[in-house]
N, C-alpha and C positions, 0 to 999 in steps of 0.2 A: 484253413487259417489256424494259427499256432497263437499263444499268448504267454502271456508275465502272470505267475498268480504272487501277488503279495502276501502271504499270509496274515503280517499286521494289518494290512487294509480289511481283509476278509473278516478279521476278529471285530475290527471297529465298525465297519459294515452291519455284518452280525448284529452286534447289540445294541446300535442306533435304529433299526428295523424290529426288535424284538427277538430274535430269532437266533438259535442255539447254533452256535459257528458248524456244526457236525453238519446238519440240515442245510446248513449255509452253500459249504462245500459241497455237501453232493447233490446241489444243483445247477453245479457249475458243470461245463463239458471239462473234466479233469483230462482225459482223454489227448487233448489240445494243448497241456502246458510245457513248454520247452525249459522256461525258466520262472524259478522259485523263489521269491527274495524273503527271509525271516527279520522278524526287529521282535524285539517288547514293547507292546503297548503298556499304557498304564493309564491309569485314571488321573482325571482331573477337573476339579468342580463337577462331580459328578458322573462324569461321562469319559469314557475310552477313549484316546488316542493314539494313535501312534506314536511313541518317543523316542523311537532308534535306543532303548534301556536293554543291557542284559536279559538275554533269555533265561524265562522261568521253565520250570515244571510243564507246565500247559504250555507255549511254544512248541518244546520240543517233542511234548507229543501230538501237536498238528502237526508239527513238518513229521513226524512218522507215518502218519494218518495220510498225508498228500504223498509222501515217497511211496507209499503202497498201490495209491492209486494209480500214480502216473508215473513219466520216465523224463526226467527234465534234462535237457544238456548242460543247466549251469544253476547252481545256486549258489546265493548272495547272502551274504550276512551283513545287513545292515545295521551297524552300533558306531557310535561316536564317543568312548566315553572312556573309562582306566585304560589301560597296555594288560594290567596284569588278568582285568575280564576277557578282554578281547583275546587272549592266549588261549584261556581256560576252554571258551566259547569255541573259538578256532580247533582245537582239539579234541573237544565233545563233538561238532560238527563231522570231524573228519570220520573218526566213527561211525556215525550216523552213513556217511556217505560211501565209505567201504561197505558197509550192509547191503544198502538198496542198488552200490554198483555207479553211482554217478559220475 
């Protein structure tokens, strides 16, 4: 059996449970993910969400963190929000993804 790992879910996951998304992750079977979807979460009234926001700093070094782990056949950027982040994102991503070979 194969799966979706969200990583905004796993971030918000993570800190709704206590538990430092690193830890989070590797006890997941990574092993199994075909596909990777990214977003920025962000806070609100206190607590994490997912917002489909611009990837920060920390995003993009989980999906470094899951591309080392595993071998996905498709990753997703999910953002809804400028053209001109969405380019930027799109471009850093691709990066990324020549690296790990995706």
């Amino acid at each position: 059996m194969f799966f979706l790992l969200d990583i905004g879910h796993a971030r918000v996951s993570a800190a709704r449970l206590g538990e430092d998304v690193l830890d989070y992750l590797r006890n997941l079977p990574l092993n199994r993910v075909v596909q990777v979807h990214v977003s920025g979460p962000r806070m609100r009234d206190g607590r994490l969400f997912d917002a489909h926001e611009s990837l920060q700093e920390a995003d993009y070094e989980l999906l470094e963190f899951v591309l080392e782990q595993t071998q996905p056949q498709v990753v997703t950027l999910e953002y809804i929000r400028e053209r001109e982040s969405l380019q930027k994102q799109l471009f850093r991503l691709s990066d990324f993804l020549n690296i790990y070979s995706v």
